[in-house]
PLY file of the C-alpha trace (Angstrom):
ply
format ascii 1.0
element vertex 184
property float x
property float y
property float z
element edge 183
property int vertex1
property int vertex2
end_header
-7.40 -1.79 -14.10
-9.57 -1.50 -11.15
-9.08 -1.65 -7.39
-9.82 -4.59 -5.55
-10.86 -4.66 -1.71
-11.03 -7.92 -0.09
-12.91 -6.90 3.09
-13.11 -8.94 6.31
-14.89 -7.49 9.02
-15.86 -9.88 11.18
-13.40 -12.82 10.47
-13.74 -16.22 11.98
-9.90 -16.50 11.24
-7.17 -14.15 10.58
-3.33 -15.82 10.59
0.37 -15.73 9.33
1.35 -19.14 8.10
4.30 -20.20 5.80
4.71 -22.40 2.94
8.03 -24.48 2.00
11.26 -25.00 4.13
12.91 -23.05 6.17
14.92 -20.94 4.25
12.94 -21.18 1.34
9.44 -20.22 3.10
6.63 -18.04 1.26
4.83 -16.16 4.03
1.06 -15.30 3.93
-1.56 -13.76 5.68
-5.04 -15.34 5.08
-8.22 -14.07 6.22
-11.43 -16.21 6.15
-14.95 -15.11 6.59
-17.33 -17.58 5.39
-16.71 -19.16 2.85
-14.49 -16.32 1.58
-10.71 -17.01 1.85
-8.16 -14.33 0.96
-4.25 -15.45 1.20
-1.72 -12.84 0.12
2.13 -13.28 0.43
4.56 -11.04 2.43
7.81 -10.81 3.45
8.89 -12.74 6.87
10.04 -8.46 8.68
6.55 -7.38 7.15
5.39 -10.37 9.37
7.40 -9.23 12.51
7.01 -5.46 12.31
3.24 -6.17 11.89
3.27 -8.53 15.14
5.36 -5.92 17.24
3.03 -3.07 15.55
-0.14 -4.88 16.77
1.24 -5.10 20.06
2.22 -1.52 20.42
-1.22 -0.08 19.26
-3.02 -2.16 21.73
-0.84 -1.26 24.72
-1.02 2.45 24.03
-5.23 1.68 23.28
-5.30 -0.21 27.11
-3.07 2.92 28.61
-5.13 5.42 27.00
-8.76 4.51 26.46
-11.69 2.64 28.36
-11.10 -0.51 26.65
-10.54 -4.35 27.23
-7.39 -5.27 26.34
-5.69 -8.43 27.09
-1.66 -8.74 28.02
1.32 -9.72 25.61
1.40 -13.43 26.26
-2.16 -14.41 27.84
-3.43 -15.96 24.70
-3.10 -19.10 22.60
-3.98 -18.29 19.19
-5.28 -20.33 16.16
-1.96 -22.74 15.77
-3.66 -24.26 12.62
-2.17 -24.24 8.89
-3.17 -22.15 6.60
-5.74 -23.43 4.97
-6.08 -24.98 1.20
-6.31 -23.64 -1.87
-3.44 -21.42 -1.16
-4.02 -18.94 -3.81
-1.77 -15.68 -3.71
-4.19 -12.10 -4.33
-1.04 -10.05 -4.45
2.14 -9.52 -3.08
1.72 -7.10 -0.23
3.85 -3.58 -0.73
2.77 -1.94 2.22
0.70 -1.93 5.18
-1.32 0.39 7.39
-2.96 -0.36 10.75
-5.07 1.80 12.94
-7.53 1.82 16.01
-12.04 1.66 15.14
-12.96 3.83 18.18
-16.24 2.89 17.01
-16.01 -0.35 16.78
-13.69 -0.84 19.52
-11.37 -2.92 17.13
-8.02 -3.13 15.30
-8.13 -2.28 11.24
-5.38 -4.23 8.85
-4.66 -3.05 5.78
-1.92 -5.19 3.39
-1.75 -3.15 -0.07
-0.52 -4.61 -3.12
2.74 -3.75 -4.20
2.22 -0.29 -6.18
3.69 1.85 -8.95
6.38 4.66 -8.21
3.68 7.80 -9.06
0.76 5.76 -6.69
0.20 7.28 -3.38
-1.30 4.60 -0.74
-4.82 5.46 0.74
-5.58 6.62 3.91
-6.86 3.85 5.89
-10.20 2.51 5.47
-10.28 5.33 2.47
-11.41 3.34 -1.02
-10.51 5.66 -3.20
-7.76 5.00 -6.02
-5.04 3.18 -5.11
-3.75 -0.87 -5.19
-5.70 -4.16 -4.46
-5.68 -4.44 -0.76
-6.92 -6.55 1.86
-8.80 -5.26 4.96
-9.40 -7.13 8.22
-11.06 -5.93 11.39
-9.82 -7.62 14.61
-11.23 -7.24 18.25
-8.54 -6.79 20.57
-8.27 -10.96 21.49
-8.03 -11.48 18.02
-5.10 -8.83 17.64
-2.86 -10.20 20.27
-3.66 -14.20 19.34
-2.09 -12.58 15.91
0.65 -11.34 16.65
1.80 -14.09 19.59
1.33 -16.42 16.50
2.90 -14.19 13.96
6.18 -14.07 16.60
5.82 -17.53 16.62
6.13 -18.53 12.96
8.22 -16.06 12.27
11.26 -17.13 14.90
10.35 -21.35 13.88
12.57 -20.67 10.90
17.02 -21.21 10.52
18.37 -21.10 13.60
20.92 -17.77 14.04
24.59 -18.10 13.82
26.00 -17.47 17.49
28.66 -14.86 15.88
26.80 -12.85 13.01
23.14 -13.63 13.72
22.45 -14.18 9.80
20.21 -17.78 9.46
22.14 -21.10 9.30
21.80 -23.01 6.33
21.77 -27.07 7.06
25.50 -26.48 4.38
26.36 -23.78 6.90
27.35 -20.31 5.77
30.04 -17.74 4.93
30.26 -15.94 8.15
31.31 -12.14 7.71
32.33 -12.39 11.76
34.92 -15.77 10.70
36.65 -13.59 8.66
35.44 -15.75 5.50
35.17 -18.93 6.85
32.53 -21.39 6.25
30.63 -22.28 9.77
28.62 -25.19 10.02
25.35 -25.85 11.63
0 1
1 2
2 3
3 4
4 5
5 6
6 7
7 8
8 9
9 10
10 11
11 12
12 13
13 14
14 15
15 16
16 17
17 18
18 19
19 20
20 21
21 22
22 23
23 24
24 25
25 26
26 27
27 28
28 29
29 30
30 31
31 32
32 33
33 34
34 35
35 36
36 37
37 38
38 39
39 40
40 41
41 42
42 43
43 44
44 45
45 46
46 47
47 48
48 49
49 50
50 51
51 52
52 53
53 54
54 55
55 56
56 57
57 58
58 59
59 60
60 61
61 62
62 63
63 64
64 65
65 66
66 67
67 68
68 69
69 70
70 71
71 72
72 73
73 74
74 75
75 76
76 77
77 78
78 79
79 80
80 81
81 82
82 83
83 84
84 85
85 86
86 87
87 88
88 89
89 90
90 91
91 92
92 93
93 94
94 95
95 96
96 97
97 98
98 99
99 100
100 101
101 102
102 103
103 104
104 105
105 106
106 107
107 108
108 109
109 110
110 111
111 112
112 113
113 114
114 115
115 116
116 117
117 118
118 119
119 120
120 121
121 122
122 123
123 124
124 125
125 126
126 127
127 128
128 129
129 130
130 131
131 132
132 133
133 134
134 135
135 136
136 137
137 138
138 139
139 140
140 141
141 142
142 143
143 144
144 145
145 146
146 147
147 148
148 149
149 150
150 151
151 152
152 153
153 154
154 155
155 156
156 157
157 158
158 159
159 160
160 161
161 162
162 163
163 164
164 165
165 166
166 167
167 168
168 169
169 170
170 171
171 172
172 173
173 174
174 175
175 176
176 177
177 178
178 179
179 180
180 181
181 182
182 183
């Protein structure tokens, strides 16, 4: 089977968005360029290690490089839903990000989940290797991301005060309660 690149370079949208309850959420990025619309689901620490990656690579870019790079926290991002048909590409695996010194701009990768013997790319590299979705952000772009990523991500079960696990609405077996059931 072949390899499938879904490229965005210049999308008008790029967000994290969720689907179901909380608790029972499917998380997805979708790109949109166009009228091309790519959606492919993730796991809610892909989302947050992908926020808090974002933000790291753009702090080290503003301390080390004649670039414009806004703060944590000085943008509002795109707070609309993901938008409809929500149809899944792939599940991603794995992810890589890097720095376009070129283009001044942040590079996304989400591969598909792959087999044991496959080796990921490089980034940007199409050679062999799974489906995988590739999104170029300017820096604004970047940091509306992950401030919105953050956002989703913490709007799901609130955390119980003694373990920190989620809170079902039926409560939970708390490992901290020695056993007991704790409501919400």
């Amino acid at each position: 089977m072949s390899r499938h690149i879904h490229l965005h370079e210049h999308p008008e949208r790029f967000i994290v968005g969720t689907v179901g309850l909380p608790g029972e959420r499917t998380f997805f990025l979708q790109a949109r360029t166009g009228n091309v619309l790519t959606s492919v689901a993730l796991e809610k620490s892909q989302v947050s290690v992908l926020a808090d990656r974002i933000d790291q690579l753009l702090d080290e870019v503003a301390a080390t490089r004649d670039a414009s790079i806004p703060p944590r926290g000085s943008l509002s991002g795109d707070l609309s839903p993901l938008e409809a048909p929500i149809v899944e590409e792939f599940r991603v695996g794995a992810m890589s990000l890097g720095w376009d010194d070129s283009a001044h701009r942040v590079v996304v990768e989400a591969h598909a989940i792959a087999d044991e013997d496959q080796t990921l790319p490089d980034i940007t590299d199409d050679s062999e290797g799974p489906d995988t979705l590739r999104v170029w952000l300017d820096a604004d772009q970047a940091r509306a991301f992950a401030e919105r990523s953050r956002s989703v991500v913490s709007a799901g079960r609130p955390p119980c005060p003694l373990c920190l696990q989620p809170l079902d609405a039926q409560g939970h077996i708390c490992p901290r309660a020695n056993g007991y059931r704790r409501r919400a």
